[in-house]
Structure formats: structure tokens, C-alpha cells
Steps between C-alpha positions, in 0.01 A plus 500: 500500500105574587508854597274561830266705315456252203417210764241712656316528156539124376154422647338804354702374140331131581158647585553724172631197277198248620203752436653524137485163445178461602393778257704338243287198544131684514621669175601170359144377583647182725335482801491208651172268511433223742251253299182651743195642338384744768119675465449847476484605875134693549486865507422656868414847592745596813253674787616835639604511885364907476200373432445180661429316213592154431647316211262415225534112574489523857195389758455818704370385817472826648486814389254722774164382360414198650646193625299264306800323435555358818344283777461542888368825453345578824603790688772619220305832359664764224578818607468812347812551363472183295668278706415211758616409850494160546365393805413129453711145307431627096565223247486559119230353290687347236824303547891553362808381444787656332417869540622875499281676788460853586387597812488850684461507856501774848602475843267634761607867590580550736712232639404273704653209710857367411680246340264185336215744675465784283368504138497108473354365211627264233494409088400104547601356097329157449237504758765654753727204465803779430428812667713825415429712836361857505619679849535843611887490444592882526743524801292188654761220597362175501702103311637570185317219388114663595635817391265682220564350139632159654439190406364436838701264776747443202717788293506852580499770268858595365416852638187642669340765273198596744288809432412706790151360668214600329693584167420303157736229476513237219609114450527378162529102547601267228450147607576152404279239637659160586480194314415135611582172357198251539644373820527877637849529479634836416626558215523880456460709809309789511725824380405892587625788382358841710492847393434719793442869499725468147775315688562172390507312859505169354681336238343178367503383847500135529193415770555190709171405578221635630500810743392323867604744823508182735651184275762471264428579132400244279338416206161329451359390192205755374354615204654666217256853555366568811317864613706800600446615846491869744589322848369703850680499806285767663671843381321691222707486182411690223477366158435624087561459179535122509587318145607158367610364212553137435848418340535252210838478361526464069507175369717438224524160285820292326479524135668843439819579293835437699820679466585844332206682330618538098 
């Protein structure tokens, strides 16, 4: 008969047994290889969040000296703190797809207005096809789904992480951009996963189509890059330290050795 303290420590005994197997096999030099040649992956420098700097292989698109790289500049002007308010539609130069964006951004302070009214701006991905909302979302009640780090009209957040207005808060975006057949039928959806204020809000979130606030979502064929865009519905959001980089996954190739390493 299994004593009651001997059950309790059969998984730790499993756990124990498995990890020395494993080690038995490193030592034994068999790993296991799957026939794919993969190339070295590049080196990149990781930026510093104290600092405000970027990744080496990132496109910094703002970082308080100009906004050279956007257009629509008209009214938006840099302040002198080193950040902008934006105050007009601002559209990126250059166009992306698959991406990892970093954007900072402020709520005016103090507070003003309520619900969809106060601190409303927006991160528009592929020429604001699939907009993750920016909103004033500290004690402001509004529809989950317009709620600051949703993907607007469609998913909330799993949990609303909202700074106090006018504090520093930060989205860190990775994105997935949709792909077509030639017919433009779907066939990978856009995906998102959001970091906001270090809280992961979304999870590889499926989007459904594109972000409309008065029709059903739905998917239109569109280019495979398109420019990343600062949306204005009339309250002055603060942005800075703005940075991109464009995501390639590795390619490996058939031809490499299959089964146990000797």
C-alpha cells in the first residue's frame, strides 16, 4: 500500500526521473535533429526603456527630434519636453506588415470629458484598417470594446492596466498582418498580441476584420505593408519614443540530418 506521503511525492519522483533522462541524453550527445538547416539568426542590440533607446534593427520613428518620419504634419509641433501632441490625421512614411511597435503615449491632465470623450486617440496598423484604441481609461467607464488597449469595436483587453492621465504609459504591439489568396479570400487573419503598461492585455488575439464603429467587421483585400497611423478625434494625446521593427521569421531548408545526432 502507497503511503499518503509517498503519493504526494510521486510527481516530484517523475519530474526528478524525466530531467535525468534528459541529461542522460545531452551527455550521450543524442539530441534529436529534424532534417532542417536553419541560418544563423542576426545579432541585435536590445534598446534600453531608461533610456529611450530603440533596438539596433528597429525604424525609430520618433524619438523628440523631429517628425520627419511622418506625413500630415500640419499643426502637430514638438514640445519641449521631447514629445508631440498630435493634433491632426499622422500617417507613417514608409509602410509595414508583420511588426513589433513601441509606442509611448499621455492623456491630457487634467481630465477632461467622459467616456469615448476624454483622451481619444488611436494606434491605426495597416493604414488604420486594425486600430488598437488609446483612451483615457483611469476610472473613465465607457464599452469594453473602445476601452484603452482594445482592439477597437471588437475584443477588449483581458484587464484594463490604465495609468493615471497625464502619466507615461506604454503599448508594445506585435502584429500579424492578414493574408489574401488572389481572389481576396482570407487565408490567415490578422493576429495581435498587446503589451500595455507591462501587462500583457492581449494574447495573440485573433482580429476579425477590420475595426469599423458603424458596420460589421470584415475583411477586404489590401496590401501586404501599408503605413502606420496616430488617429485624432479632437483630444490632445501625447506621444514619444515611437519605434518599429519589421519581423521576418528564419527560413530553414530540407536537406539536413534526421534522427538522433551520433
Amino acid at each position: 500500500m502507497v503511503t499518503q506521503r509517498f503519493r504526494y511525492q510521486l510527481p516530484w519522483l517523475g519530474a526528478a526521473l524525466g530531467l535525468g533522462f534528459m541529461l542522460c541524453q545531452q551527455a550521450a550527445g543524442q539530441r534529436w535533429l529534424h532534417g532542417i538547416i536553419w541560418p544563423e539568426p542576426p545579432i541585435v542590440t536590445p534598446g534600453d526603456y531608461a533610456t529611450h533607446s530603440a533596438p539596433s534593427d528597429a525604424m525609430v520613428l520618433f524619438d523628440g527630434k523631429n517628425l520627419d518620419a511622418w506625413v500630415g504634419v500640419k499643426k502637430t509641433t514638438i514640445d519641449p519636453d521631447g514629445a508631440f501632441t498630435v493634433r491632426e490625421y499622422l500617417q507613417t512614411k514608409q509602410s509595414f506588415g508583420d511588426c513589433q511597435l513601441h509606442v509611448e503615449f499621455a492623456s491630457p491632465n487634467p481630465p477632461r470629458g467622459s467616456g469615448q470623450g476624454r483622451g481619444n486617440n488611436g494606434i491605426g496598423l495597416m493604414g488604420a484598417r486594425y486600430e488598437i484604441q488609446v483612451l483615457d481609461s483611469y476610472q473613465n467607464k465607457t464599452y469594453f470594446e473602445g476601452q484603452c488597449a482594445a482592439v477597437y469595436n471588437q475584443r477588449p483587453p483581458m484587464v484594463n492596466a490604465s495609468r493615471k492621465p497625464g502619466e507615461w504609459q506604454t503599448f508594445d504591439i506585435i502584429f500579424t498582418a492578414p493574408k489574401f489568396d488572389d481572389t481576396g479570400k482570407v487565408v490567415k487573419p490578422a493576429y495581435v498580441t498587446v503589451i500595455h503598461n507591462g501587462v500583457v492585455v492581449h494574447n495573440h488575439t485573433e482580429i476579425i476584420g477590420s475595426t469599423y464603429f458603424d458596420q460589421q467587421a470584415k475583411y477586404v483585400k489590401h496590401p501586404d505593408k501599408a503605413p502606420l497611423v496616430l488617429m485624432y478625434h479632437g483630444d490632445p494625446v501625447r506621444f514619444r519614443n515611437i519605434w518599429i521593427r519589421e519581423l521576418k521569421e528564419l527560413v530553414g531548408k530540407e536537406g539536413g540530418k534526421k534522427g538522433r545526432e551520433s
